[in-house]
C-alpha positions as CSV (number, residue, x, y, z in Angstrom):
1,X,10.0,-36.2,-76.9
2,X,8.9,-36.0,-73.5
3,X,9.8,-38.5,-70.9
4,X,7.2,-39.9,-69.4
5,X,9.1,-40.9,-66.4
6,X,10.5,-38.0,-65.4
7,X,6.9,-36.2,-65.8
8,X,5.2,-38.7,-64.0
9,X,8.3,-38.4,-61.0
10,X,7.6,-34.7,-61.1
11,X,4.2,-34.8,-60.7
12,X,5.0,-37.1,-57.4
13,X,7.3,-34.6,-56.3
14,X,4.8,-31.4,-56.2
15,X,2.5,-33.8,-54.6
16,X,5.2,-34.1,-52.4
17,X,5.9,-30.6,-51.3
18,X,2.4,-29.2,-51.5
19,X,1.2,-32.2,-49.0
20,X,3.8,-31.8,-46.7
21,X,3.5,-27.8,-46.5
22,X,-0.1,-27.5,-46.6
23,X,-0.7,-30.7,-44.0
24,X,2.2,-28.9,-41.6
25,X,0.8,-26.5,-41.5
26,X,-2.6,-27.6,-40.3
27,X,-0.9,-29.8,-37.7
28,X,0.9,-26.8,-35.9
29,X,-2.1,-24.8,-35.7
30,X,-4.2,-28.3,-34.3
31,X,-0.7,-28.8,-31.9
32,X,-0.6,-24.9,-31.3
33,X,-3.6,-24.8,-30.0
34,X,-4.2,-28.3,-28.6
35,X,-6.5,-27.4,-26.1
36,X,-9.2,-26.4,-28.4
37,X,-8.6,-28.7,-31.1
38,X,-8.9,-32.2,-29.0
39,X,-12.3,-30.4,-27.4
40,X,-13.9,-29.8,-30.7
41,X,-14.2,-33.0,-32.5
42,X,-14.5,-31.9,-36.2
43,X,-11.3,-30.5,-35.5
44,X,-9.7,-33.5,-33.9
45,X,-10.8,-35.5,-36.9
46,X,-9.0,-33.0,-38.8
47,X,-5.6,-33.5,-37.4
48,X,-6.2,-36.8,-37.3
49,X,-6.7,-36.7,-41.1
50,X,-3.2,-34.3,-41.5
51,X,-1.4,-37.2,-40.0
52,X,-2.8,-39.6,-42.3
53,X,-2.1,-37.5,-45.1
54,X,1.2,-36.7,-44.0
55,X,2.1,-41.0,-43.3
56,X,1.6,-41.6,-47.2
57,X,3.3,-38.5,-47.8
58,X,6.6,-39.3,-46.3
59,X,6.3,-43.2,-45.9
60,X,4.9,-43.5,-49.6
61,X,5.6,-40.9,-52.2
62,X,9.3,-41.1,-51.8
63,X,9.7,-44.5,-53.1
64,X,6.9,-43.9,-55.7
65,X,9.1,-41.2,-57.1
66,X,12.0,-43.4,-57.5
67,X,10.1,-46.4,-58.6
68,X,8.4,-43.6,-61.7
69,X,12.3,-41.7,-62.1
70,X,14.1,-45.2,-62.2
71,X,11.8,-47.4,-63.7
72,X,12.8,-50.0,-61.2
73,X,12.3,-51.1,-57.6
74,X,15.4,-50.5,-55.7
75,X,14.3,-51.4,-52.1
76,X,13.6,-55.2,-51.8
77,X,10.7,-57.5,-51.1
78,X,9.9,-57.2,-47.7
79,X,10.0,-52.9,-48.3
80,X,7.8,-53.4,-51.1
81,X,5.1,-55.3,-49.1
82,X,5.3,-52.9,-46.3
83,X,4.9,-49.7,-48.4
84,X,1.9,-51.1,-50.4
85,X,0.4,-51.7,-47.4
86,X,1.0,-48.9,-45.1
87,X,0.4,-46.7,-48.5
88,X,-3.5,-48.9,-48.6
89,X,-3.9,-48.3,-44.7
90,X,-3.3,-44.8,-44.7
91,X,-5.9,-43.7,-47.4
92,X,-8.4,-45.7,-45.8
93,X,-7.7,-44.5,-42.7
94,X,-8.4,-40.5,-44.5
95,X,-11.2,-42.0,-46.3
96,X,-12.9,-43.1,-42.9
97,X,-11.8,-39.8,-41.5
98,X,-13.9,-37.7,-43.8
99,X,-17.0,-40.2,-43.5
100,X,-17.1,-39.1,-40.1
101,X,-16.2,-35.7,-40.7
102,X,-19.5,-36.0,-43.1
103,X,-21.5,-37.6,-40.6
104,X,-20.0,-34.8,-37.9
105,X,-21.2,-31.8,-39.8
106,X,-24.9,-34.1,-40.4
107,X,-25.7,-34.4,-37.0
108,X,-24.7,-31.1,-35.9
109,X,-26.6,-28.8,-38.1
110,X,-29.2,-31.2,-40.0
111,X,-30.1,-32.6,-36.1
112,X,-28.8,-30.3,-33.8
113,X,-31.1,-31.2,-31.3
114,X,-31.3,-35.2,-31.6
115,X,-28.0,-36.3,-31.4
116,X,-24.1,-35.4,-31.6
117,X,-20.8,-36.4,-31.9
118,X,-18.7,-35.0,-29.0
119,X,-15.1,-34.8,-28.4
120,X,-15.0,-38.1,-26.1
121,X,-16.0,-39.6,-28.8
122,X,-13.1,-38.4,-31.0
123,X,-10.2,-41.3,-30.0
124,X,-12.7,-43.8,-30.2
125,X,-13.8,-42.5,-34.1
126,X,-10.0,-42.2,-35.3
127,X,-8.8,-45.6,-33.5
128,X,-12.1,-47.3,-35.3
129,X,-10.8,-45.5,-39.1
130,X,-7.4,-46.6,-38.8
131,X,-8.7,-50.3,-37.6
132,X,-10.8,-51.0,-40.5
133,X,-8.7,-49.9,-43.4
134,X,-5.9,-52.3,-41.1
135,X,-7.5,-54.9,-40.9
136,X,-8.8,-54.6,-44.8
137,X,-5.7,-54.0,-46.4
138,X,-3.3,-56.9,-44.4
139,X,-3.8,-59.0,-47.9
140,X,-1.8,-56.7,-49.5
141,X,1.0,-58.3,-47.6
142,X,0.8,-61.1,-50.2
143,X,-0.9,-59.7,-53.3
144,X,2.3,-57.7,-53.7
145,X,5.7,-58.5,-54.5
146,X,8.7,-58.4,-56.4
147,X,8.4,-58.8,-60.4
148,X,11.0,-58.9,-63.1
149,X,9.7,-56.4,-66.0
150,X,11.7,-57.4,-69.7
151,X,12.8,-54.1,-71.0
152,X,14.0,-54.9,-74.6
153,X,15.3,-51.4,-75.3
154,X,17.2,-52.0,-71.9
155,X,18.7,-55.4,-73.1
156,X,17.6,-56.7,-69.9
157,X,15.0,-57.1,-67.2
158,X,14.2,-54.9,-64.4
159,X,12.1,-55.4,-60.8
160,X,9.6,-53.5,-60.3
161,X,7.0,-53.7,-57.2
162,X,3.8,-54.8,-58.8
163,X,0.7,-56.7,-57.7
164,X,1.2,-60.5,-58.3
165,X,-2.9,-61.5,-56.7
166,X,-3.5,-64.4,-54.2
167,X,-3.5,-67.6,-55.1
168,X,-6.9,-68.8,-56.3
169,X,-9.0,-66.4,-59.0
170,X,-12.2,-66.5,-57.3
171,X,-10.5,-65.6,-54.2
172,X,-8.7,-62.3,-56.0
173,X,-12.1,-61.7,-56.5
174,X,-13.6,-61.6,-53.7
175,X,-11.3,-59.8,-52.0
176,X,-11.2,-56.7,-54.4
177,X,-15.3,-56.5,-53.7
178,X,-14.6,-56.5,-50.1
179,X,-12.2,-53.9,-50.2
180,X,-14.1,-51.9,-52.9
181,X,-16.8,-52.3,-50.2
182,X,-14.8,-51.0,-47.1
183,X,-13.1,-48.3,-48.5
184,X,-15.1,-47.1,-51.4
185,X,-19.1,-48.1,-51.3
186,X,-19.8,-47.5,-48.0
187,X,-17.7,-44.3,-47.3
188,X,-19.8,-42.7,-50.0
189,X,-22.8,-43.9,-49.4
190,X,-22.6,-42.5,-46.3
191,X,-21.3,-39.3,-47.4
192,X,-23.8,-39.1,-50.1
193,X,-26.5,-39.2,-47.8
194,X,-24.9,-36.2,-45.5
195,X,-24.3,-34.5,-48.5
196,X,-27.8,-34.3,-49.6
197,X,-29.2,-33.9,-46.4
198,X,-26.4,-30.6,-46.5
199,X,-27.9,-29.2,-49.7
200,X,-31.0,-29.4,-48.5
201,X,-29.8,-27.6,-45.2
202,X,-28.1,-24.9,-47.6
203,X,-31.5,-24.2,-49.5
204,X,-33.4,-23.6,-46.2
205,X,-30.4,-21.9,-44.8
206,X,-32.4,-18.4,-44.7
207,X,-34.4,-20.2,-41.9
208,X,-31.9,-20.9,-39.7
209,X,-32.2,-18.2,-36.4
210,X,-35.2,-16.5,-38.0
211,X,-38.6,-17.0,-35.6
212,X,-41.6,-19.2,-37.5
213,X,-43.5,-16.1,-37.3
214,X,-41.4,-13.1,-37.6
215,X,-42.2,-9.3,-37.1
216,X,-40.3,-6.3,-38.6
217,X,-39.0,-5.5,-35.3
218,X,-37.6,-9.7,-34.8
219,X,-36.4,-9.3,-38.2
220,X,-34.3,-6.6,-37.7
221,X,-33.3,-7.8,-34.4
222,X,-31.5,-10.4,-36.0
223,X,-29.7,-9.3,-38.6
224,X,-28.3,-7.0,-36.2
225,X,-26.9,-9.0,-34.2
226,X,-23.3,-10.3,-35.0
227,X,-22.8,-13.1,-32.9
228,X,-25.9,-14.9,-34.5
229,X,-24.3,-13.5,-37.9
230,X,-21.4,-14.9,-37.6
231,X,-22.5,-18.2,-36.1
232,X,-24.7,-18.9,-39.4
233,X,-21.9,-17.9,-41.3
234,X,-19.6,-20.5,-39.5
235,X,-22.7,-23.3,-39.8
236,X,-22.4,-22.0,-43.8
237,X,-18.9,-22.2,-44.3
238,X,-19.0,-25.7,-42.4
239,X,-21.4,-27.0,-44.5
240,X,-19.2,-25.9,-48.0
241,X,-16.2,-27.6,-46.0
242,X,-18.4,-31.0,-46.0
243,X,-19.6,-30.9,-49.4
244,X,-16.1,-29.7,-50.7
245,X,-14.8,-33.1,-48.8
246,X,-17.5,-35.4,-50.5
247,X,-16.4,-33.7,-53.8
248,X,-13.3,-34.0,-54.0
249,X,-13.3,-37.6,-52.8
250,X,-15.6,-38.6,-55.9
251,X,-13.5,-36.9,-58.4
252,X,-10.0,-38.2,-56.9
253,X,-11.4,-41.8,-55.9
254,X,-13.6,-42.5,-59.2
255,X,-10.4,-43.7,-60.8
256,X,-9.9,-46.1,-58.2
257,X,-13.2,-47.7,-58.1
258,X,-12.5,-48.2,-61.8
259,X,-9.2,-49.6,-61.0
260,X,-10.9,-52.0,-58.8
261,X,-13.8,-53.2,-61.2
262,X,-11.3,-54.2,-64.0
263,X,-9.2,-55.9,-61.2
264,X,-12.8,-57.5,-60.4
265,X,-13.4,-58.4,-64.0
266,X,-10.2,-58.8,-65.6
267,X,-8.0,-60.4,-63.2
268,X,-5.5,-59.0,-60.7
269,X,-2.2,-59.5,-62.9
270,X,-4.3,-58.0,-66.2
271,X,-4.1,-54.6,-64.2
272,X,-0.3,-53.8,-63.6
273,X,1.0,-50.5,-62.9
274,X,2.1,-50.0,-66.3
275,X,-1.3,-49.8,-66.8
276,X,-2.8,-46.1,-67.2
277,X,-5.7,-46.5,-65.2
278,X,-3.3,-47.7,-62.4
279,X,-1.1,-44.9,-62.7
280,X,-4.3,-42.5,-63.1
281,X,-5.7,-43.9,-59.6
282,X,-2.1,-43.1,-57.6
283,X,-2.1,-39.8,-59.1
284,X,-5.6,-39.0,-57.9
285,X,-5.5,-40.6,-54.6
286,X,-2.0,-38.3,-53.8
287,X,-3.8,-35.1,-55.3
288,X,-6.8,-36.0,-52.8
289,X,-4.2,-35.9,-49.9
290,X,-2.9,-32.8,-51.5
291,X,-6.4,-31.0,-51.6
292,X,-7.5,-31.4,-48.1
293,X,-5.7,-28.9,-46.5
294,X,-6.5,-26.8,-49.3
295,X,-10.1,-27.3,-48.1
296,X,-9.8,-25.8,-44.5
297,X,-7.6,-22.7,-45.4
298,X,-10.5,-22.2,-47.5
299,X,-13.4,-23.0,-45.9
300,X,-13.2,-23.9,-42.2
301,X,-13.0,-20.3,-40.5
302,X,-10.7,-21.3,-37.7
303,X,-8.4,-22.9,-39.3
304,X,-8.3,-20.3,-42.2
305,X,-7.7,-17.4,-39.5
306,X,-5.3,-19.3,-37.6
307,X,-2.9,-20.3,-40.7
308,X,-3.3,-16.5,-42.2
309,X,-2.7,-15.5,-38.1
310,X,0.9,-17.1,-39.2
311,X,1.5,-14.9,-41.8
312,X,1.1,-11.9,-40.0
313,X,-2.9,-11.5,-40.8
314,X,-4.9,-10.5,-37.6
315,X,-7.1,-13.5,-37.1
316,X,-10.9,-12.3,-36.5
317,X,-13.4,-12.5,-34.0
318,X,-16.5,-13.9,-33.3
319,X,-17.6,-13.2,-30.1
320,X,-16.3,-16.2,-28.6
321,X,-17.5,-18.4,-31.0
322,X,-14.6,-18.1,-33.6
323,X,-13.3,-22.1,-33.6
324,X,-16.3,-23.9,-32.6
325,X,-17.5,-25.3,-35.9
326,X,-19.2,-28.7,-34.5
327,X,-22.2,-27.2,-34.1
């Protein structure tokens, strides 16, 4: 028979590892190369979002693999409190991250030439994601504490950290709606709309450089030339980036807006984390952190050529216009 909670600790553990490489990784090339990175503001965001990652990863999934491998909270009140929170913060914080990474890659190449993000911008966008999901989260302070879980086949009781709710129903209530709000609803509404507007870019990308009336001689003109080749390349493989983004986060953040509407309807103590959908939601959010880096090795062109540039791969060129992907 398999234990379930040393599968569900080993799961946590590959989260681990693949988080921590994968997000290091970015961070050395965004550190390496600092100088470009905090003058191109996708690519600030993107750091930004590797330390976010990288705060669950270390201040989080530790004690979540011991709470899954022991079946018991070890660490106190006060740690439990703190970790819940910092764990709520941080994911909002990436969740507010890619918004504007969303809304980054809108403005650039759906209006190029009405308005733009730009790197002065960049503190003021990653102080601003951090504040909100702060600010949001501080109720987890009280909604989670200590609780003593009967074990029968244990001849005894056990603590676990577990959400206990505030004090009044209505106001358990209202509080999951606002947070569903803040960190679910309006994130992807937003990135919804960029992601459409991104399709519709990608369908019409054939346009992009070519003249409204072209000749044979304009035509061949520019698909000859490699710098405006590889610049609509870069705009193509941005675009995939964004969409890949606003994909993932429905797929690993569904289970969470679930979690939330039976917290909604049920009541805050009906939805403990003994509860599959709970567990279900944990598991997706830490693959979410997992996947990200993924993303830019795959699809963002400068931070794909500098992280194979470690391995001994010769990084391309592109006429100067290799690692600016904000436009």
């Amino acid at each position: 028979m398999i234990n379930m909670s040393a599968l569900k600790a080993s799961i946590i553990a590959i989260f681990f590892v693949t988080t921590t490489i994968g997000n290091c990784l970015v961070l050395h090339v965004g550190r390496k190369h600092w100088g470009h990175t905090s003058g191109h503001i996708t690519h600030f965001l993107v750091f930004h979002l590797s330390i976010a990652d990288l705060i669950v990863t270390m201040f989080c999934m530790p004690f979540e693999f011991t709470e899954e491998l022991l079946e018991k909270w070890l660490f106190g009140r006060a740690t439990c409190k703190i970790i819940e929170y910092i764990q709520a913060s941080a994911l909002g914080a990436s969740v507010y991250i890619i918004t504007f990474i969303a809304v980054d890659r809108y403005l650039s190449i759906v209006r190029p030439l009405t308005s733009k993000l730009k790197a002065r911008h960049g503190k003021y966008i990653v102080i601003f994601s951090w504040l909100v999901p702060v600010l949001v989260s501080t109720p987890y302070l009280a909604i989670f504490d200590i609780e003593l879980e009967q074990h029968s086949f244990k001849n005894g009781t056990t603590m676990i950290c577990e959400t206990r709710g505030l004090p009044y129903p209505w106001l358990n209530k209202c509080y999951w709606v606002v947070e569903m709000y803040f960190t679910f609803i309006l994130p992807l509404a937003i990135m919804t709309f960029c992601y459409s507007r991104l399709m519709k870019k990608i369908l019409n990308l054939k346009k992009v450089g070519e003249p409204r009336q072209p000749s044979q001689h304009n035509q061949l003109s520019a698909s000859s030339d490699p710098i405006e080749h590889n610049l609509r390349r870069i705009k193509l493989k941005s675009v995939k980036l964004t969409i890949a983004f606003v994909t993932i986060f429905i797929i690993c953040w569904t289970p969470k807006i679930v979690l939330e509407l039976m917290r909604i309807t049920r009541g805050t103590r009906e939805v403990h984390r003994r509860t599959a959908i709970y567990e279900v939601a944990l598991f997706m959010s830490y693959m979410n952190e997992t996947l990200n880096p993924v993303l830019y090795a795959l699809f963002d062109p400068y931070f794909s050529d500098k992280i194979m540039g470690m391995f001994g791969k010769k990084e391309r060129s592109f006429g100067g216009t290799t690692t600016d992907t904000s436009g």
